[in-house]
ZAKOLKE-633529 format. One line per field, with one value per residue (C-alpha): residue in one letter; chain; x, y negated, z negated. Coordinates in nm, 3 decimals, padded with zeros to 5 digits. Layout:
N
r <- (A / ...)
c <- (A / ...)
px <- (X / ...)
py <- (Y / ...)
pz <- (Z / ...)
This chain:
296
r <- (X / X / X / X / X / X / X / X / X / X / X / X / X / X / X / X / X / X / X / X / X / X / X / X / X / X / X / X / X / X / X / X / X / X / X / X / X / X / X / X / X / X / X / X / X / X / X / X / X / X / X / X / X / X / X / X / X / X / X / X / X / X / X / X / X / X / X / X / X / X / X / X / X / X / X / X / X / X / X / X / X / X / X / X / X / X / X / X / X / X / X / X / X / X / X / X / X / X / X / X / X / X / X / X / X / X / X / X / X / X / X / X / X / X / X / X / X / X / X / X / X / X / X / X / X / X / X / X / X / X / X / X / X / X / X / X / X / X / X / X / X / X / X / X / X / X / X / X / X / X / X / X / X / X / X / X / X / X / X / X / X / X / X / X / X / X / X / X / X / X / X / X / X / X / X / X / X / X / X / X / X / X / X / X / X / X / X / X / X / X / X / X / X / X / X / X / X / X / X / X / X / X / X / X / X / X / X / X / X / X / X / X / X / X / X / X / X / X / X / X / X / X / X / X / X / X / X / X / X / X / X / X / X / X / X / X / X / X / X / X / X / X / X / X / X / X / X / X / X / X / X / X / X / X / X / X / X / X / X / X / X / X / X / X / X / X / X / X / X / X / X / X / X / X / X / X / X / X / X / X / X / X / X / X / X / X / X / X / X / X / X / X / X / X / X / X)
c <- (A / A / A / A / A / A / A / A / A / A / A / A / A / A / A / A / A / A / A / A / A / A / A / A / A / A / A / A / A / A / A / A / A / A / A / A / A / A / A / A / A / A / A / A / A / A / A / A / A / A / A / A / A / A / A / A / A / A / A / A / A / A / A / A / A / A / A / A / A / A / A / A / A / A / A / A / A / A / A / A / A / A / A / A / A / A / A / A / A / A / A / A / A / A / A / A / A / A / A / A / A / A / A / A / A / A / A / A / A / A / A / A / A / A / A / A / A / A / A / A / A / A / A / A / A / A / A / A / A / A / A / A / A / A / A / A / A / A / A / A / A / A / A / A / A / A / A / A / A / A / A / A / A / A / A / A / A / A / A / A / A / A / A / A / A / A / A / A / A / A / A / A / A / A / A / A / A / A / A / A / A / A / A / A / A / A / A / A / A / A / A / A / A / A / A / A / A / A / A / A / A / A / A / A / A / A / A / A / A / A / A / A / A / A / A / A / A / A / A / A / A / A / A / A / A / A / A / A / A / A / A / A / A / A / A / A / A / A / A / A / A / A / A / A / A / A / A / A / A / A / A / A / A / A / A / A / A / A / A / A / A / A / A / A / A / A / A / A / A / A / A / A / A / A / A / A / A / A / A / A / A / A / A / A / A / A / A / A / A / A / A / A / A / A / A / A)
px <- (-02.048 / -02.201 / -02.456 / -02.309 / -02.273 / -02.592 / -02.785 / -02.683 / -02.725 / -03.077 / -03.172 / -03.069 / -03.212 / -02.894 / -02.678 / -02.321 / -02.254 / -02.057 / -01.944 / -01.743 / -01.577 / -01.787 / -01.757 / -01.767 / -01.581 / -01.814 / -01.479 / -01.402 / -01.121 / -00.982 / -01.075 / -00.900 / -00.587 / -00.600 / -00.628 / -00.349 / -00.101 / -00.201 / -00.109 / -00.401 / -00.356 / -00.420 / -00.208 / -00.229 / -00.423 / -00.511 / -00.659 / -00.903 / -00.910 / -01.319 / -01.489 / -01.770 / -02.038 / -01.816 / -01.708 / -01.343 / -01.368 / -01.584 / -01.303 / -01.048 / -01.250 / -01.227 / -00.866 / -00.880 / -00.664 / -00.777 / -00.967 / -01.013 / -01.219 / -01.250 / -01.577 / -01.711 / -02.050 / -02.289 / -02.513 / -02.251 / -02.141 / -02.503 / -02.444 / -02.142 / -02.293 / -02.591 / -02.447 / -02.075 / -02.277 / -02.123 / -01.751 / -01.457 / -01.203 / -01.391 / -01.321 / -01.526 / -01.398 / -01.627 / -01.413 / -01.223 / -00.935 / -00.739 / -00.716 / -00.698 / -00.426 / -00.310 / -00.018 / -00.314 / -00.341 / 00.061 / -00.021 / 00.053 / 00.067 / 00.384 / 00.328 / 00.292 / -00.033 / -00.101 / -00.322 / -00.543 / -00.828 / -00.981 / -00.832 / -01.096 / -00.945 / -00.989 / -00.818 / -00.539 / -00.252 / -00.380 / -00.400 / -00.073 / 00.096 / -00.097 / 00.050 / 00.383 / 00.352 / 00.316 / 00.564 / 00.753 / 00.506 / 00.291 / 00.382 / 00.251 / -00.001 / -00.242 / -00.409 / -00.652 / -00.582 / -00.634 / -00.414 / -00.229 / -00.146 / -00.019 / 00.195 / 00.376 / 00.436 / 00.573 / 00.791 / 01.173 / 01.387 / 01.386 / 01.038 / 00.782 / 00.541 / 00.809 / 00.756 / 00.750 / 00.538 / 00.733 / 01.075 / 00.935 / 00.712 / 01.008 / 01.242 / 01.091 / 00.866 / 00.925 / 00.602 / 00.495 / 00.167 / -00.055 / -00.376 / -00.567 / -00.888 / -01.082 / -01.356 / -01.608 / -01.473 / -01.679 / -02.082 / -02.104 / -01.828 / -01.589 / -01.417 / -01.106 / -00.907 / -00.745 / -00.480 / -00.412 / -00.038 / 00.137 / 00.415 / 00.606 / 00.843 / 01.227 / 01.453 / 01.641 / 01.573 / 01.704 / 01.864 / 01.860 / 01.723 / 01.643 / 01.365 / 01.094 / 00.858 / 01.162 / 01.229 / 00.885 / 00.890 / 01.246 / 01.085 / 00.783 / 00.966 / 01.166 / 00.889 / 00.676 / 00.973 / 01.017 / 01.107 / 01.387 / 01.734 / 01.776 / 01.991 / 01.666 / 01.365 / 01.553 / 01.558 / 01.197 / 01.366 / 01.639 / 01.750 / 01.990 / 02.325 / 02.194 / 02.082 / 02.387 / 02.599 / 02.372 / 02.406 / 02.829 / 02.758 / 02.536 / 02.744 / 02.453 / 02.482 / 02.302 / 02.219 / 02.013 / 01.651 / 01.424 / 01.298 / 01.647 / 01.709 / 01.635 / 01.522 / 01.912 / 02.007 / 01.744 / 01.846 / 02.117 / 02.047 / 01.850 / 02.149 / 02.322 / 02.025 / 02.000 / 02.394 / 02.362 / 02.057 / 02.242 / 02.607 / 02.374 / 02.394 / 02.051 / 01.772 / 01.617 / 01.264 / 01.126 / 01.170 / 01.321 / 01.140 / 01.246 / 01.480 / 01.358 / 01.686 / 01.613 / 01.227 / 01.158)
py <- (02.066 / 01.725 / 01.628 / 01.440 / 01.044 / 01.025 / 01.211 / 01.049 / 00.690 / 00.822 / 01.019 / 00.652 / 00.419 / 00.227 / 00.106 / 00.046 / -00.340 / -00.456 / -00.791 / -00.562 / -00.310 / -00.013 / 00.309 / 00.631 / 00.906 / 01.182 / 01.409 / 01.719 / 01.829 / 01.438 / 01.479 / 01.797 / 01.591 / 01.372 / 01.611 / 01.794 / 01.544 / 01.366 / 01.756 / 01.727 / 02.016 / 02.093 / 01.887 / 01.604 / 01.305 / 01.155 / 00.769 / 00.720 / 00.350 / 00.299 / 00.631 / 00.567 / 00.812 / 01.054 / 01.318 / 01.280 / 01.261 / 01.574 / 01.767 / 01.587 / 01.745 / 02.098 / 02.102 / 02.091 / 01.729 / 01.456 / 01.212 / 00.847 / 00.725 / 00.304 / 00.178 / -00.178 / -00.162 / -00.092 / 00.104 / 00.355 / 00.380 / 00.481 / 00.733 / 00.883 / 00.930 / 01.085 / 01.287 / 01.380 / 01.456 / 01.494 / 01.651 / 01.695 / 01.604 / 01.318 / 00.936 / 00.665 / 00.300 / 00.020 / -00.225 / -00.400 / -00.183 / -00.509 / -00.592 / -00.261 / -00.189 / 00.110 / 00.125 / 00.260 / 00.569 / 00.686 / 00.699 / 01.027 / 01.188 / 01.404 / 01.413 / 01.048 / 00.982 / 00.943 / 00.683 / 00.785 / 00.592 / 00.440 / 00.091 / -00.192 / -00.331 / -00.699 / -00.545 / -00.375 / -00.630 / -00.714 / -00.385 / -00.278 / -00.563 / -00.504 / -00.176 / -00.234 / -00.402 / -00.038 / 00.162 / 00.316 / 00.473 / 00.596 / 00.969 / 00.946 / 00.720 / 00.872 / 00.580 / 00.520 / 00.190 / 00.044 / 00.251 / -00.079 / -00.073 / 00.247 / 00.163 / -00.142 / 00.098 / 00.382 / 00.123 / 00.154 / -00.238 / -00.349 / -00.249 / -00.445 / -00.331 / -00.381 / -00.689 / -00.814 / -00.526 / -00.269 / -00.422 / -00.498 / -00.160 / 00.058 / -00.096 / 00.138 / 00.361 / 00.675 / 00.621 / 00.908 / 01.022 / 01.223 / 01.210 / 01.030 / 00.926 / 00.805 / 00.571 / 00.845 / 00.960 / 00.753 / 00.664 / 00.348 / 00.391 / 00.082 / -00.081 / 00.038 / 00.348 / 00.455 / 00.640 / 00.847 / 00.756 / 00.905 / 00.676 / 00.799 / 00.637 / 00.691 / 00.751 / 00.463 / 00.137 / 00.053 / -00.206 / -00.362 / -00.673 / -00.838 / -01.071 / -00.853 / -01.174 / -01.381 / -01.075 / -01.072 / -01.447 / -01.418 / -01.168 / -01.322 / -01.666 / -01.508 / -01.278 / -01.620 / -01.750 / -01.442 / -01.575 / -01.793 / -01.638 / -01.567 / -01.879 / -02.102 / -01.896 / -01.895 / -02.253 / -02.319 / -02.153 / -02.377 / -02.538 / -02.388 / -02.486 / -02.215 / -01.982 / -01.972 / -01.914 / -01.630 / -01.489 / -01.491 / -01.339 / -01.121 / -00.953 / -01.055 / -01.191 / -01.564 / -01.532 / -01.233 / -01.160 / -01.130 / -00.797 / -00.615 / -00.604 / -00.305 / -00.329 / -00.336 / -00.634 / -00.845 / -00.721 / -00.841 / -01.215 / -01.212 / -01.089 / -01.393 / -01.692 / -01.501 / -01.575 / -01.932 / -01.956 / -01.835 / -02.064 / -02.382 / -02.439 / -02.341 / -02.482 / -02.170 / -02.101 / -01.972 / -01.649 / -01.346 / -01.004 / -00.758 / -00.546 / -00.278 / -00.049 / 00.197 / 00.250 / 00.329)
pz <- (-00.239 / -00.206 / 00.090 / 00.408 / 00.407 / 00.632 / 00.374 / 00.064 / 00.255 / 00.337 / 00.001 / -00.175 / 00.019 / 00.104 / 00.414 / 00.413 / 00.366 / 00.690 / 00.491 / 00.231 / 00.538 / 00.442 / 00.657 / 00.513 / 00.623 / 00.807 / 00.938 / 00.669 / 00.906 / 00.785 / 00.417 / 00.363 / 00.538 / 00.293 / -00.015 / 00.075 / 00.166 / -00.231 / -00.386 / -00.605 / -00.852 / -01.245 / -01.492 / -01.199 / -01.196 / -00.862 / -00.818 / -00.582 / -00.427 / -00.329 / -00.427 / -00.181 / -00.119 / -00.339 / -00.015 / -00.077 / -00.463 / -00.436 / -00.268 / -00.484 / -00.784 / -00.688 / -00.695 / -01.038 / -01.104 / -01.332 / -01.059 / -01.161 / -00.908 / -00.839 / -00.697 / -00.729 / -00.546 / -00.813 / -00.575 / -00.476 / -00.850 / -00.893 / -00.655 / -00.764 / -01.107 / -01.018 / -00.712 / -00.916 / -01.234 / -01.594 / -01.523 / -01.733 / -01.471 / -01.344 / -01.458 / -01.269 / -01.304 / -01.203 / -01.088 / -00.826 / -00.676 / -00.640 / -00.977 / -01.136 / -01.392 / -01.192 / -01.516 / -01.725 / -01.480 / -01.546 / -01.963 / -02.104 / -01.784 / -01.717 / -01.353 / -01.178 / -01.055 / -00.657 / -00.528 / -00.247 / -00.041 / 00.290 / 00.230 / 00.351 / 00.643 / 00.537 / 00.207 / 00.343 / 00.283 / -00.064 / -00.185 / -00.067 / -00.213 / -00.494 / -00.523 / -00.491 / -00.823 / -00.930 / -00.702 / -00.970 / -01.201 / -00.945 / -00.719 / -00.355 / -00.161 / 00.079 / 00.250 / 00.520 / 00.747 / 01.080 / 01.355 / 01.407 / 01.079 / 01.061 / 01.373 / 01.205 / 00.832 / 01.031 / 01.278 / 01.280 / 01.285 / 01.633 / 01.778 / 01.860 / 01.569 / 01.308 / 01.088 / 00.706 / 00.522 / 00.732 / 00.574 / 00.241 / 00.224 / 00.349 / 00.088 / -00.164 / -00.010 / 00.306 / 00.506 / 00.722 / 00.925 / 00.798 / 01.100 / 01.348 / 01.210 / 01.561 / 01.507 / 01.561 / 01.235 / 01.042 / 00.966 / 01.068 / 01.397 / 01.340 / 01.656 / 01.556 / 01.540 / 01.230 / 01.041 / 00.729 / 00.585 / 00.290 / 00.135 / -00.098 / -00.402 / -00.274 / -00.519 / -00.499 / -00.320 / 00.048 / -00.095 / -00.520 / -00.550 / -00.879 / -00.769 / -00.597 / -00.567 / -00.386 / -00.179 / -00.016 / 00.017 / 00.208 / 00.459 / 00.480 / 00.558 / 00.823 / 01.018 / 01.015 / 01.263 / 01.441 / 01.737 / 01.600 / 01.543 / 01.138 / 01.067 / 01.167 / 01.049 / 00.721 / 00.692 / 00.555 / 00.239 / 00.149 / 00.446 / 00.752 / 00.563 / 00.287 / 00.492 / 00.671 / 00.349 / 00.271 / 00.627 / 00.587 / 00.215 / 00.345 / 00.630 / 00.879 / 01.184 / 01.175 / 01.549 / 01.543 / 01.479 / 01.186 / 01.394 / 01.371 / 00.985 / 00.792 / 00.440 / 00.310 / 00.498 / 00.383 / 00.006 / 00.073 / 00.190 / -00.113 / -00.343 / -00.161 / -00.253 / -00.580 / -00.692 / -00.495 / -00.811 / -01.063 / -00.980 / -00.965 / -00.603 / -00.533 / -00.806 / -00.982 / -00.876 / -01.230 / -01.437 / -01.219 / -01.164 / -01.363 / -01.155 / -00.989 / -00.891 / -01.154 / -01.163 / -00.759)
């Protein structure tokens, strides 16, 4: 089993870099959290989202899947080849996680590949957005972020935590708790608590939508006006008159708040703008997603 963060840091002369949100995981009661909620097994092949020090792609390993490991800092890859060694079930990809073609993990593989990692919190958003662009040919995602993060995935419509990612996340993804992961959990000790999540692909969206891109936009639009009933947050869109007609289209009260709509309603204000695009009364806004009903 591979050395402790402290003594790899040590035996390598290195320090984690603050400016790119380094802090390695130091509890094994979390790692072994986090392996079993990804069901690493044989015939499986896991991603891991910044390898690190190599602790949790060590454990990863010795289930037996197919571990593709992302790192970008060249010292830590360094690492992770000299510490992980030579191993047939061991892939390490130098590279950015954000602009990873996560697609290339899913080819040939009969069981979908999970995603696992301790997200940089400065990343977080990014990377789950990123992701998204992925949901369907990818099995669950084990992630570490901020506890406040964790808060506003796992919030229900009409709490105070609840806002755009929860709506757009939940859409096509069931996001659960996995642990607590204090800030004594990690080498250096953040200022912030964290969380392990698992979110995992439904089988069919809360709600079809044909433009994913416009989707996100919509929710974004009306969580940046939270505090304005839906009929005026929507109007940075296409103006009040529109979003109106999409609220009566839509079955959705005008006068309520962004805060109260589950994932369906907003699919289906953006159903509404989508046929106001397609009649002519609203100007298209480019080339539709592909639609996404039958892939989550």
């Amino acid at each position: 089993m591979i050395d402790p963060p402290g003594q790899l840091l040590r035996r390598h002369g290195l320090h984690a870099r603050h400016s790119w949100g380094q802090n390695f995981l130091i509890s094994m009661d979390v790692h072994d959290a986090i392996v079993r909620a990804s069901g690493a097994r044989p015939g499986m092949r896991v991603v891991e989202i910044g390898a690190g020090l190599g602790t949790l792609t060590d454990r990863l390993l010795a289930t037996g899947a197919d571990i593709w490991a992302i790192e970008r800092d060249r010292d830590l890859c360094k690492v992770l080849r000299e510490e992980i060694g030579p191993r047939p079930n061991f892939t390490l990809h130098e590279a950015d996680a954000v602009r990873f073609d996560y697609a290339s993990a899913a080819v040939g593989q009969e069981v979908p590949p999970a995603i696992v990692g301790n997200l940089p919190y400065q990343l977080t958003g990014p990377l789950l957005f990123m992701m998204l662009e992925h949901h369907a040919i990818t099995g669950p995602w084990v992630v570490m972020v901020q506890k406040e993060v964790a808060d506003r995935l796992c919030s229900p419509p009409g709490s105070r935590e609840y806002g755009g990612v929860t709506a757009v996340m939940s859409r096509v993804r069931a996001v659960s708790r996995v642990c607590a992961a204090s800030r004594g959990c990690f080498l250096p000790a953040p200022r912030v608590d964290s969380a392990v999540i698992r979110l995992d692909p439904r089988a069919a969206p809360r709600g079809v939508v044909r433009d994913r891109i416009g989707f996100q936009q919509l929710v974004r639009s009306a969580f940046q006006q939270r505090r304005k009933v839906l009929s005026n947050a929507l109007t940075s869109i296409a103006g009040r008159e529109a979003a109106l007609r999409w609220c009566v289209v839509a079955g959705v009260d005008p006068q309520i708040r962004p805060e109260r709509l589950g994932p369906e309603e907003f699919a289906a204000l953006q159903r509404a703008r989508e046929a106001e695009e397609d009649s002519g009364v609203l100007p298209p806004r480019g080339t539709p997603e592909t639609d996404d009903a039958g892939a989550s």
